[in-house]
N, C-alpha and C positions, 0 to 999 in steps of 0.2 A: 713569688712563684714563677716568676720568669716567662709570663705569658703562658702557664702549661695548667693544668687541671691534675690536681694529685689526686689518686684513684686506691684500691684496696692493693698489698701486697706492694707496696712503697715501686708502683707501676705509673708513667708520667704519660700523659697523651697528649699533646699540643690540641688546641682547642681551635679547629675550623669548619666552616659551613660546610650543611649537608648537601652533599649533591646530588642531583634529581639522577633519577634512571635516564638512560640513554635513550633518545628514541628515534622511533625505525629511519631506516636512510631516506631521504623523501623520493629520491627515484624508486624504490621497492615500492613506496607505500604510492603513488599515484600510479603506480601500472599495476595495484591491484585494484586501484579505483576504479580506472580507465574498461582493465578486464569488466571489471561488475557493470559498468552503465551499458556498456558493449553487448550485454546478456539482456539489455531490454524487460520489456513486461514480458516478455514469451518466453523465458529460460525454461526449461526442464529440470526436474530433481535430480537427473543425474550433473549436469551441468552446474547445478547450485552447490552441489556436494565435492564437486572438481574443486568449485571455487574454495570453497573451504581448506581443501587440501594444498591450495596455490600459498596458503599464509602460510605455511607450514616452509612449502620451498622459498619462499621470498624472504624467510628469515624475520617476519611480523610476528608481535607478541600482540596475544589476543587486547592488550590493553591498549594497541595501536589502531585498532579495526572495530573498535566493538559498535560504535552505530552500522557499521556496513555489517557486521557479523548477526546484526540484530532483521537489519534488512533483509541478510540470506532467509536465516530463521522463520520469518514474516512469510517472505514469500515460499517454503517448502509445506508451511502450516495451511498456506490457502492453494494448491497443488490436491495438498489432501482434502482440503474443505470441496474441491472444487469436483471433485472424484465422487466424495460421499454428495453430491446434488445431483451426478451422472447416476448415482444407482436409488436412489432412494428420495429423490426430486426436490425441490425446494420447501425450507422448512416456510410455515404458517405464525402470522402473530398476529395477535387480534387486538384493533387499536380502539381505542374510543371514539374519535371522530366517526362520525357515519360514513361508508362508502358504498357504493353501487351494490350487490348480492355478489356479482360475477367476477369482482374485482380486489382480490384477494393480497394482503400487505405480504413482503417475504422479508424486509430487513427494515430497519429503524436504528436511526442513531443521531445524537447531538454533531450539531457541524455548524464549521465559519461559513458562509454563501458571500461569493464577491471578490474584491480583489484589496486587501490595504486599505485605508481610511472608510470604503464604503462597506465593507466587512458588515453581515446581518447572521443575529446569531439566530439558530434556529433547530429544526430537525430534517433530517432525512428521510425519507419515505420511498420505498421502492417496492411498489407492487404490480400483482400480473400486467395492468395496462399502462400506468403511468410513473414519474420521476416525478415525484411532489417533496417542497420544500416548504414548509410549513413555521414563518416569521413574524415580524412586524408586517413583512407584505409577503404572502402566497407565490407561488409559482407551481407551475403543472405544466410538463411534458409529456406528452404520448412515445413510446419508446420507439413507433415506425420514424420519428423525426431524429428519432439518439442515431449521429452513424458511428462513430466510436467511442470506446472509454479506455482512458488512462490512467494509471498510478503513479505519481511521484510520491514517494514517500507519504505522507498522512494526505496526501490529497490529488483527489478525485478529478478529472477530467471530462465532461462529456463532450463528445463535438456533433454539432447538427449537421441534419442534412441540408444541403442546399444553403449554405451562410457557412459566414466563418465565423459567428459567432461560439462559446465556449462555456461551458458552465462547471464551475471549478466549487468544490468543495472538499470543506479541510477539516476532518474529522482531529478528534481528540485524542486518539490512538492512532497508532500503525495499525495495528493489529485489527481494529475497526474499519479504517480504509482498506485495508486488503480482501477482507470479506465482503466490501461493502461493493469492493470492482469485480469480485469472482459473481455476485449476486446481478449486477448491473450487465454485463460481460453473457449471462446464461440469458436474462430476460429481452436483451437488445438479439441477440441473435435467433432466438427462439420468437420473436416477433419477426424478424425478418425474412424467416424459413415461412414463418404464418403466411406471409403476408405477398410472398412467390410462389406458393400452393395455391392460392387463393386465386391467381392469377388467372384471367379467362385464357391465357394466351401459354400458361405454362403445362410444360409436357414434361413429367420423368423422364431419366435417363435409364435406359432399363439391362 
């Protein structure tokens, strides 16, 4: 056969490897990376929807972006999640540990605690008063001491006040981290709004 593969209707096709689809230029594809990290935790849904439209112009097939397209998605879903908590306040779960009367669970989820080799698998807990982490060994934060939260992709960030220490947690989902920082995000701020009312020394601005 002369190296060839004889086929129906006495039709000869030489016989060579398949070649993979072409993919994106890597300059297109890291300046739409660059654009996304650039858009931070704080982007907007108009801005997430630009992004989308940017693969479009950059000439990227969805099969070259799909973790970051998965990313947009995540975050325009917790935008909305984070909306329906402005009008209809944070949802209630009821745990079986016992906890104070006044101190009310909002979200729950399986998560890593820690960093690489110390890694402690556990749960998440995030209610009206506190950031519990419930392990092999407990942990409990009051949210006046949370001063910010972060999202990198499935994991969580918290940073204290006063120390640079960090408490990182790496949920099982995106999808779970995203909700988990919009939930963290309402209860850290709304404690700190508390907790400047509260103040003997504070005066409205009127």
């Amino acid at each position: 056969m002369n190296g060839q593969i004889q086929y129906a209707h006495d039709r000869a096709m030489t016989s060579e490897p398949t070649r993979a689809p072409a993919s994106a230029p890597s300059s297109q594809l890291e300046t739409f990376r660059h654009e996304l990290r650039t858009l931070g935790n704080q982007a907007t849904r108009a801005e997430l929807q630009r992004l989308v439209e940017r693969t479009r112009e950059l000439g990227l097939r969805e099969e070259d972006v799909l973790e970051e397209l998965d990313e947009i998605r995540t975050s325009i879903e917790a935008i909305d999640f984070a909306e329906r908590i402005a009008r209809e306040g944070l949802p209630v779960i009821t745990l079986l540990n016992p906890r104070p009367p006044d101190d009310r669970c909002h979200f729950v989820t399986p998560v890593r605690f820690g960093r690489r080799r110390n890694d402690q698998i556990g749960h998440l807990e995030l209610t009206s008063g506190w950031v519990t982490f419930r392990g092999a060994l407990d942990l409990s934060v009051v949210w006046t001491e949370v001063a910010g939260v972060e999202r990198d992709g499935r994991e969580i960030a918290l940073s204290l006040v006063d120390s640079r220490r960090v408490l990182r947690f790496r949920c099982h989902a995106l999808e779970e981290a995203a909700r988990a920082a919009v939930v963290a995000r309402h209860l850290a701020c709304g404690t700190a709004s508390q907790a400047v009312d509260s103040h003997p020394g504070y005066q409205p601005a009127l």
